[in-house]
C-alpha positions as CSV (number, residue, x, y, z in Angstrom):
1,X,-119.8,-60.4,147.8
2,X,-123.0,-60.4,147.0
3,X,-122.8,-57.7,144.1
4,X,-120.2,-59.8,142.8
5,X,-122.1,-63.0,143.0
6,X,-121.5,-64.8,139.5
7,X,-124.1,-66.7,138.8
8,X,-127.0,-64.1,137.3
9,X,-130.0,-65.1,135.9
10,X,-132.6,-62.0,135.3
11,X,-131.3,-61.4,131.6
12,X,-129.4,-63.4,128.1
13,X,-126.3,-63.8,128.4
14,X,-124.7,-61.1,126.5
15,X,-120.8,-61.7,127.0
16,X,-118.5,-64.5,124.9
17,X,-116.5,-65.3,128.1
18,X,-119.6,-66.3,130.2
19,X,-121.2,-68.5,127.9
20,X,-121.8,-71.9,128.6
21,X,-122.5,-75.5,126.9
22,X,-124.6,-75.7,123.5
23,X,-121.5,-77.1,121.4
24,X,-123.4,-79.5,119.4
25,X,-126.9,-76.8,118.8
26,X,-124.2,-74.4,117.7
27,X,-122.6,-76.8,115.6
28,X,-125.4,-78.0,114.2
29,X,-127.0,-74.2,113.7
30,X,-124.1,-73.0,112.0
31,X,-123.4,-76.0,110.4
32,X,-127.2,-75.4,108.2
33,X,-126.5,-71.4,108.4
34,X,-123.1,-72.2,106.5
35,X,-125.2,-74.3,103.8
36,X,-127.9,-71.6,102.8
37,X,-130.7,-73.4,105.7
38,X,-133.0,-71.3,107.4
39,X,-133.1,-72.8,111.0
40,X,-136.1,-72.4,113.9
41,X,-134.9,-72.9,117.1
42,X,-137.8,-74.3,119.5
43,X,-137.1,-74.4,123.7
44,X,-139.4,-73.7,126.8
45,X,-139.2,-69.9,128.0
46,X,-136.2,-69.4,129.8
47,X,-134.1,-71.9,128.6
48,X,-131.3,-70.0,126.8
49,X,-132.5,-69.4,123.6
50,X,-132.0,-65.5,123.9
51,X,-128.4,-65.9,125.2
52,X,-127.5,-68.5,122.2
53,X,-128.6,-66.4,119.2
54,X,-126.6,-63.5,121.0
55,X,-123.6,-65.9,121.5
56,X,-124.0,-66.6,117.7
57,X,-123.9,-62.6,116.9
58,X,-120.1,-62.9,118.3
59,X,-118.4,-63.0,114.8
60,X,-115.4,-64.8,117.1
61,X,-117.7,-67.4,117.5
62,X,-118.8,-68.1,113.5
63,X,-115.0,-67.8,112.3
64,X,-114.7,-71.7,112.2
65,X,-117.3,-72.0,109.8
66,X,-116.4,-68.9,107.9
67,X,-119.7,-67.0,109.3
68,X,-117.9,-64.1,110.3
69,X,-117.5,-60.9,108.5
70,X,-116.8,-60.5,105.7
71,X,-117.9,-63.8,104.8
72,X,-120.9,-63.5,106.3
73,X,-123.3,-60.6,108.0
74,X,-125.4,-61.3,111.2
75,X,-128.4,-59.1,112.2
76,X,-130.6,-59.9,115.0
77,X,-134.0,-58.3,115.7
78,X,-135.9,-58.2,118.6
79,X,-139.6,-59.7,117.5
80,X,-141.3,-57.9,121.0
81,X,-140.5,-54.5,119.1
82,X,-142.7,-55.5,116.3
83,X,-145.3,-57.2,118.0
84,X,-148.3,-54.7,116.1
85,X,-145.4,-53.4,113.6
86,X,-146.9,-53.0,109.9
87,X,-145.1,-54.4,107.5
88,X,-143.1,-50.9,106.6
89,X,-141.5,-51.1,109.9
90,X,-140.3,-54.8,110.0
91,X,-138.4,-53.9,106.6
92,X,-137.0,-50.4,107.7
93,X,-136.1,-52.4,111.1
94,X,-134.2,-55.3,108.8
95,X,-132.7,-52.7,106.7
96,X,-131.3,-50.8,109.5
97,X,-129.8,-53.6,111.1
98,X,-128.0,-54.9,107.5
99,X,-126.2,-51.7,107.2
100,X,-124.8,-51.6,110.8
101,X,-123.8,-55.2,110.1
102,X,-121.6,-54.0,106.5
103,X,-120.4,-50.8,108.6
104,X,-118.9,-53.1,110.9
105,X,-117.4,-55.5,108.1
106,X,-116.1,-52.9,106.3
107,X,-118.5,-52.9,103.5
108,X,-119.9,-50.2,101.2
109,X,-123.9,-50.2,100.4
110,X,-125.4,-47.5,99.4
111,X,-128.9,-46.3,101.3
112,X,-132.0,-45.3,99.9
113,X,-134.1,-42.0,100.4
114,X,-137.0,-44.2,101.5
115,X,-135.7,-46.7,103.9
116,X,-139.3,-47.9,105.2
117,X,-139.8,-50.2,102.1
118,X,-138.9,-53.6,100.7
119,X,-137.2,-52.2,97.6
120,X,-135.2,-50.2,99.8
121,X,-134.2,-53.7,101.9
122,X,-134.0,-55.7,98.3
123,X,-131.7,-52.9,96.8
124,X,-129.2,-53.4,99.9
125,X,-129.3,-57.0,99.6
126,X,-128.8,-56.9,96.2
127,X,-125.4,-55.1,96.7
128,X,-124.2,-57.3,100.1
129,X,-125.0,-60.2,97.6
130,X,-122.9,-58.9,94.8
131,X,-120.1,-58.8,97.1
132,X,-120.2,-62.8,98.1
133,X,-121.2,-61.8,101.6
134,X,-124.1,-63.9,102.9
135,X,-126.4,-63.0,105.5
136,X,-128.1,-64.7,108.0
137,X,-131.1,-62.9,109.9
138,X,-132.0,-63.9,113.5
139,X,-135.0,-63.2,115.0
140,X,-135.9,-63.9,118.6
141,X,-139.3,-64.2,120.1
142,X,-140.5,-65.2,116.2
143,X,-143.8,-65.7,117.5
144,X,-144.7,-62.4,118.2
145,X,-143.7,-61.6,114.8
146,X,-145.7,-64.4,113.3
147,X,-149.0,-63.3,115.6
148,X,-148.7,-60.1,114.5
149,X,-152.3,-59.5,112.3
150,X,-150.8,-56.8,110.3
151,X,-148.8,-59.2,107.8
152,X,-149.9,-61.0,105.6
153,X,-149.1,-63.9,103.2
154,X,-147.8,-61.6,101.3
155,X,-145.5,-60.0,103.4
156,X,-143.8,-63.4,104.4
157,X,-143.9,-64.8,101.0
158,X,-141.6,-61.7,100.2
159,X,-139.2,-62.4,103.2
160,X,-139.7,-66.4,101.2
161,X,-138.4,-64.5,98.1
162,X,-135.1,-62.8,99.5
163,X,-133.9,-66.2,100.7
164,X,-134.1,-67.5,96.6
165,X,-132.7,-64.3,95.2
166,X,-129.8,-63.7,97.5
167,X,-129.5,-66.9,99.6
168,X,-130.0,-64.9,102.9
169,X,-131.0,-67.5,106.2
170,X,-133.3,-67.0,108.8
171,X,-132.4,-68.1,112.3
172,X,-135.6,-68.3,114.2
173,X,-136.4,-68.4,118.3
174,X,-139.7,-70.0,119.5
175,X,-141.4,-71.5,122.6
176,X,-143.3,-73.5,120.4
177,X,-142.9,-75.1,116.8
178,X,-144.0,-72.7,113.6
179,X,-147.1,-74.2,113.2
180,X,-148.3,-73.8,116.5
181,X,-147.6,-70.0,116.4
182,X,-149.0,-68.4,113.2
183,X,-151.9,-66.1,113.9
184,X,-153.8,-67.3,110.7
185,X,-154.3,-70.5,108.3
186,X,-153.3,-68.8,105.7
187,X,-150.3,-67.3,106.9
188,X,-148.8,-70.9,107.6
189,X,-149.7,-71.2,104.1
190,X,-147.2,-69.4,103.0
191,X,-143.9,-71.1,101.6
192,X,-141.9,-69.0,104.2
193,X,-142.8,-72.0,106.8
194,X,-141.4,-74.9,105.0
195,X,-138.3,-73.8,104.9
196,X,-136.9,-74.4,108.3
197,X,-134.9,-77.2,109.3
198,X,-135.7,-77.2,113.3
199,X,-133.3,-77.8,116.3
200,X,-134.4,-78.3,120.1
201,X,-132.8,-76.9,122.5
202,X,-133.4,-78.9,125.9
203,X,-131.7,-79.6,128.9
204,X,-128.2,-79.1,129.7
205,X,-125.7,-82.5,129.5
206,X,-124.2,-83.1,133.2
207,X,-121.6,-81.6,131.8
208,X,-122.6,-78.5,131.5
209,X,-124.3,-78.2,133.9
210,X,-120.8,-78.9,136.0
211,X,-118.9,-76.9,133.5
212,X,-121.3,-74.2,134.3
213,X,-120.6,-74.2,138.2
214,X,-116.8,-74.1,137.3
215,X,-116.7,-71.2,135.0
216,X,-119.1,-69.3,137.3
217,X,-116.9,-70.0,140.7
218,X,-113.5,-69.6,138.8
219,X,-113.9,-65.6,139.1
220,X,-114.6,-66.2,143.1
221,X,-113.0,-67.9,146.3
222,X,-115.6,-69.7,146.9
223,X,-115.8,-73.6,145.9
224,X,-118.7,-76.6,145.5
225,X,-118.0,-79.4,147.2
226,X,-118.8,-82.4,145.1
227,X,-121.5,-83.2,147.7
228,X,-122.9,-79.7,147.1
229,X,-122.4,-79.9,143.2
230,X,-124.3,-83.7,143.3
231,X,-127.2,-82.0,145.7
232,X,-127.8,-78.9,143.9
233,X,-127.6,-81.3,140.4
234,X,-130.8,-83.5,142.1
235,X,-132.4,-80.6,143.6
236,X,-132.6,-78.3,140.3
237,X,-131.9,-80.4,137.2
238,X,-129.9,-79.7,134.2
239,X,-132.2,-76.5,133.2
240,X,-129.6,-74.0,133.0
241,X,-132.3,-71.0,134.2
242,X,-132.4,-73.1,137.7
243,X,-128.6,-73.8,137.6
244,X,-128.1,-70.3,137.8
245,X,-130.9,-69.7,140.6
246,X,-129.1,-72.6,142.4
247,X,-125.5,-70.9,142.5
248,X,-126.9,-68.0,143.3
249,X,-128.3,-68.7,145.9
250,X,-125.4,-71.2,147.2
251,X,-122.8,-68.9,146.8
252,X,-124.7,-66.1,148.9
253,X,-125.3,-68.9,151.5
254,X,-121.5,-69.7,151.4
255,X,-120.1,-65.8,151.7
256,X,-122.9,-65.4,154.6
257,X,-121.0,-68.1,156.6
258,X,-117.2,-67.2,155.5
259,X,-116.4,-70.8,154.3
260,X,-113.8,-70.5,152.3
261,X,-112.3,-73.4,150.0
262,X,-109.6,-74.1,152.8
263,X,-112.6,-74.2,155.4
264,X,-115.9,-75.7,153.8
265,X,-117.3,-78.0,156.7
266,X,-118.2,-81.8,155.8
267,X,-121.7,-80.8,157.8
268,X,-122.7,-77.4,156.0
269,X,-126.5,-77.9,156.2
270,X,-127.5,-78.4,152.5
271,X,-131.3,-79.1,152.9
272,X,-131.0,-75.1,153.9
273,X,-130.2,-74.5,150.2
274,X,-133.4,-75.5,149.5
275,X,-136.2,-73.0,150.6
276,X,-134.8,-69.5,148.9
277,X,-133.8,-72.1,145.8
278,X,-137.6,-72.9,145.6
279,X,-138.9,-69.9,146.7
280,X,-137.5,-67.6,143.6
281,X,-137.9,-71.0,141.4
282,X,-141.8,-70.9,141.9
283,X,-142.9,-67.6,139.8
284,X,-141.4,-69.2,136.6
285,X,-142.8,-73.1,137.5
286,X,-146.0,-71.4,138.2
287,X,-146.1,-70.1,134.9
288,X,-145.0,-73.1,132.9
289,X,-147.9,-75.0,135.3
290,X,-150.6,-72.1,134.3
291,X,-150.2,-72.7,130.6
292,X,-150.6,-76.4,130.6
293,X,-153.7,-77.6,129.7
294,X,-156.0,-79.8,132.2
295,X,-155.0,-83.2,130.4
296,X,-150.9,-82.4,130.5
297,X,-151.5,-80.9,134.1
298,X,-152.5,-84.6,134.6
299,X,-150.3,-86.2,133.0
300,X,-147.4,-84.3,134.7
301,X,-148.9,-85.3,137.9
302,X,-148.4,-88.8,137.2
303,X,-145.4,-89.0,134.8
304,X,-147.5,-91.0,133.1
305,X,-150.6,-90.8,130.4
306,X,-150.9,-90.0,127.2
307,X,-148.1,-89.9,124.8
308,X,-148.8,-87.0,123.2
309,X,-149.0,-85.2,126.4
310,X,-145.8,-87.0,127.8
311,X,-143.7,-85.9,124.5
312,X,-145.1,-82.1,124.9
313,X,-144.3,-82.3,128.6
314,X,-141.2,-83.9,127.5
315,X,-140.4,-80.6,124.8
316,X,-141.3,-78.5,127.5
317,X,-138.1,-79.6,129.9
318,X,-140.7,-80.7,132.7
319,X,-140.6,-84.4,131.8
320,X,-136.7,-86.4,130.9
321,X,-137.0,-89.7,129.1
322,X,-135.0,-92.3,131.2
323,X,-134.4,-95.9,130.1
324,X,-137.9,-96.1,128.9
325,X,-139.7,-94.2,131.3
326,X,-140.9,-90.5,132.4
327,X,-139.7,-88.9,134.8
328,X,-139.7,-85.4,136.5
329,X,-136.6,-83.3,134.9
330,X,-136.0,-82.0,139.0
331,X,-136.9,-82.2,142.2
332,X,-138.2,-78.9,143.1
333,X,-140.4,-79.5,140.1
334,X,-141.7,-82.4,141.8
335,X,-142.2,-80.7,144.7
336,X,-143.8,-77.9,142.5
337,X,-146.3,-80.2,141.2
338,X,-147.4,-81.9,144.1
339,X,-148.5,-78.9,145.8
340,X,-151.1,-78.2,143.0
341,X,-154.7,-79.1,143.0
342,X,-154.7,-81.7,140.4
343,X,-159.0,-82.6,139.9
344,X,-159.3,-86.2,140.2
345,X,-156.2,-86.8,141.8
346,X,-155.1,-87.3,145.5
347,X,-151.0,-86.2,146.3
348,X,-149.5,-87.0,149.1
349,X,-145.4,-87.6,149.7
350,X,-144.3,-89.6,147.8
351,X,-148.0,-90.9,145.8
352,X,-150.3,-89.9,143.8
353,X,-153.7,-91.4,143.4
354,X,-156.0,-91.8,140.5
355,X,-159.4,-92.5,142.4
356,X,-161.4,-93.1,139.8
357,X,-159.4,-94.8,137.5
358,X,-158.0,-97.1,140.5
359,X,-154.2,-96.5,140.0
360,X,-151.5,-95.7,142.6
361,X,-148.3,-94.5,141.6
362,X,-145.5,-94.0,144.2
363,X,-142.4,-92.0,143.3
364,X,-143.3,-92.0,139.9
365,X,-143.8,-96.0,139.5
366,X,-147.2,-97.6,139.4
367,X,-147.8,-99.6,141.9
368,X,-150.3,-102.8,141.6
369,X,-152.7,-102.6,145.0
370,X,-155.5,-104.7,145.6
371,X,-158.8,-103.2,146.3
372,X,-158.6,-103.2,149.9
373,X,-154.9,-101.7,149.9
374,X,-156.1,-99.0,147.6
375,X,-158.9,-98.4,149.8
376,X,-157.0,-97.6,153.1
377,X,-153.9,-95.8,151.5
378,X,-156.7,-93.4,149.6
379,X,-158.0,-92.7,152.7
380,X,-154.5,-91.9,154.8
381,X,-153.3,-90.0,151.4
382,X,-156.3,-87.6,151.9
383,X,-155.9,-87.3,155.4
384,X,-152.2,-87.0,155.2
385,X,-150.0,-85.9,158.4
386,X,-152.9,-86.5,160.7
387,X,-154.0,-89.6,162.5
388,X,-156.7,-91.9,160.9
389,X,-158.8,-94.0,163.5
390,X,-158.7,-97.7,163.2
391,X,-162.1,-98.5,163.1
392,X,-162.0,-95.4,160.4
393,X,-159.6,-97.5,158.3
394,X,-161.7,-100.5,158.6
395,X,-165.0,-98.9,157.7
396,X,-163.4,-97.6,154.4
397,X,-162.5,-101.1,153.7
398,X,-165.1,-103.2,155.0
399,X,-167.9,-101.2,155.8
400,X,-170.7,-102.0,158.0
401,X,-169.8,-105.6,157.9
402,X,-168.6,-107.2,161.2
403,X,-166.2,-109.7,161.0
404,X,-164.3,-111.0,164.7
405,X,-160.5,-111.1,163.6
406,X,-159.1,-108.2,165.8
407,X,-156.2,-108.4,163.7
408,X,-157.3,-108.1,160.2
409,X,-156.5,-104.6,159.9
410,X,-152.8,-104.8,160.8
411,X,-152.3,-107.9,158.7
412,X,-153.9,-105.5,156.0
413,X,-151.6,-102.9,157.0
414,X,-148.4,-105.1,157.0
415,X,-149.0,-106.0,153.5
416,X,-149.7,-102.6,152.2
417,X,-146.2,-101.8,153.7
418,X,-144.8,-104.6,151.6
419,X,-146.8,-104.1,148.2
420,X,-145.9,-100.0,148.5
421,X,-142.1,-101.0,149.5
422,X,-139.7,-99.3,149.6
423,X,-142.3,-96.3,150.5
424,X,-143.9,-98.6,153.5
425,X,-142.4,-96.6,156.1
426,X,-144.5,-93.7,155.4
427,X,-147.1,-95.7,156.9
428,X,-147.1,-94.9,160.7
429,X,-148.7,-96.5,163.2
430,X,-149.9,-94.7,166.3
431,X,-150.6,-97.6,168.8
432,X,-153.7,-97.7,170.2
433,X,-155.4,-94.9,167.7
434,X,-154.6,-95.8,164.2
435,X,-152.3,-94.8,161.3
436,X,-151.0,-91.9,159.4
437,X,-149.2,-91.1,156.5
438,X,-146.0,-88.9,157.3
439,X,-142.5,-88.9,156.0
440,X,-140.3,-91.5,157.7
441,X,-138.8,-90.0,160.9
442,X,-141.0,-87.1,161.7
443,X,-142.6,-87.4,164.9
């Protein structure tokens, strides 16, 4: 089974039928395409952008807005092959993909002897145009393309021209918006920039992210539970790269264990889901953490800071805007990010403390201590998991100062439990030696 495993997530998505979710971002794409508007699509890496502009090359899936040949010719290029490309190359690259586009449709244009120029691309634009066939070129990983040192204002200022001469679109990819990802001033200069209309693609809808558990398991005999659809759901998101990394792995767990629809048992251990889920997860959040910088690294810590840095988190599919307030867009994410060595910040379970600022968040929320409650849960935070000695405890909050009220430090205790509630319980209390922080239950 496990060669047949349907949920795959190493490449785009290449094939009609196993396409997933994105109605309104194709709507809306082809909706601009149809009208003459050049369109930049901005999303995090791995988020689908790849498989959408392919999905869009699928003439079967333009025909309701009369994008499909011979109405209208798609060519897609690959922007990693032209990453150093001069500007010879792009055009011969764009003119080669326009003719295999009119082969396809059926339609006649004549090729010149010197293929490697813009006249050459103009000249068979001209010809498509004279037709009434429009054409829309897509261009994935745009910001290698827009990096690239060898073209110029010039060069991009012509690609400008051919959309006012024979109404031809662009349909751009990105990480990042086009201003953030032109290798020069003066290239972003150029009029070819302002005239993108630009649509995010985020997170899947609940939907989807269902629908996309559905379609996957409909080729299969295996089935989710709704227990296991709900888990997987608050364990991974609605980031359809970790959808995919979460099927995987649940269906390989399922085929290990023959449970078949019929014989799925009400206790099949879902926590166990969890480690090889994380463990291939943690390359790509790894990477998304690397190429933060030190102020959104913070800010992600605490789901809180900056709004600048909240929106950009936000943009970036780490960060989901929920009736008012941040929060993480998973939980292996949050997970992910308390594992990392944030400077200036303690983590432990479920908080997260600013020492030098004096503010305490716990799952998320900030929470309103008093000095001498911040004072002892910084100092079982840091020490997390292991014991902290009484007189330890009261040193931190008292110092040197004697005071004879034996009980002072479990009053102080008792109403740290009550001010961090519903968290209190990860306050432990080993009689006779002190307190530690632990999660509620471990021994």
């Amino acid at each position: 089974m496990g060669a047949d495993n349907p949920f795959f997530h190493r490449g785009a998505i290449r094939r009609v039928e196993d396409f997933v979710g994105r109605e309104a971002e194709i709507n809306q794409t082809l909706g601009l395409l149809r009208n003459g508007q050049s369109v930049s699509l901005i999303g995090p890496r791995r988020i689908g952008k790849s498989s959408l502009l392919l999905h869009l090359t699928h003439p079967s899936v333009r025909a309701r807005y009369r994008l499909d040949p011979p109405h209208s010719l798609f060519v897609m290029l690959d922007c990693q092959e032209l990453a150093g490309s001069p500007p010879e190359e792009v055009y011969e690259l764009m003119l080669d993909g326009l003719l295999d586009a009119a082969t396809a449709a059926g339609l006649a244009v004549e090729t010149a002897t010197q293929p490697g120029t813009y006249r050459a691309l103009d000249r068979a634009l001209q010809q498509v145009y004279q037709h009434g066939v429009s054409v829309v070129v897509l261009l994935d990983e745009f910001e290698l393309l827009a990096a690239n040192l060898h073209l110029t204002p010039y060069f991009f200022a012509r690609l400008r021209g051919l959309t006012t001469k024979y109404g031809l679109a662009y349909l751009t990819a990105s990480q990042r918006p086009l201003f953030a990802i032109t290798a020069e001033e003066a290239v972003l200069s150029s009029p070819f920039f302002n005239i993108f209309v630009t649509v995010p693609l985020g997170l899947f809808t609940e939907d989807e992210a269902r629908a996309l558990f559905e379609k996957r398991l409909s080729r299969t005999s295996v089935t989710f539970t709704e227990e296991m659809t709900r888990h997987l759901l608050w364990l991974v998101g609605l980031h359809p790269f970790f959808l995919h990394i979460a099927g995987y792995h649940t269906v390989q767990a399922l085929v290990a264990r023959d449970v078949r629809p019929a014989a799925q048992p009400v206790d099949f251990p879902l926590a166990n889901l969890d480690g090889p889920i994380e463990l291939e997860a943690e390359s790509h959040l790894g990477y998304l953490w690397q190429n933060l910088s030190a102020e959104e690294q913070h800010a992600l810590a605490i789901a809180d800071g900056p709004l600048e840095s909240l929106r950009q988190l936000e943009q970036q599919c780490l960060l989901e805007r929920v009736g008012g307030q941040y929060r993480y867009s998973s939980e292996i994410l949050r997970r992910f990010v308390r594992r990392q060595d944030v400077p200036g910040l303690v983590q432990a379970g479920p908080f997260v403390i600013d020492e030098q600022r004096h503010q305490v968040w716990g799952d998320n929320a900030e929470l309103n201590l008093t000095a001498s409650q911040f004072a002892i849960l910084a100092r079982l935070c840091r020490n997390a998991g292991q014991v902290v000695r009484g007189e330890d405890l009261e040193l931190a909050v008292w110092g040197d100062v004697l005071v004879d009220d034996p009980d002072r430090l479990k009053t102080l205790i008792k109403r740290l439990r009550r001010a961090v509630d519903p968290l209190g319980n990860w306050i432990v209390s080993e009689r006779g030696v002190g307190y530690a922080l632990r999660p509620p239950g471990e021994d």
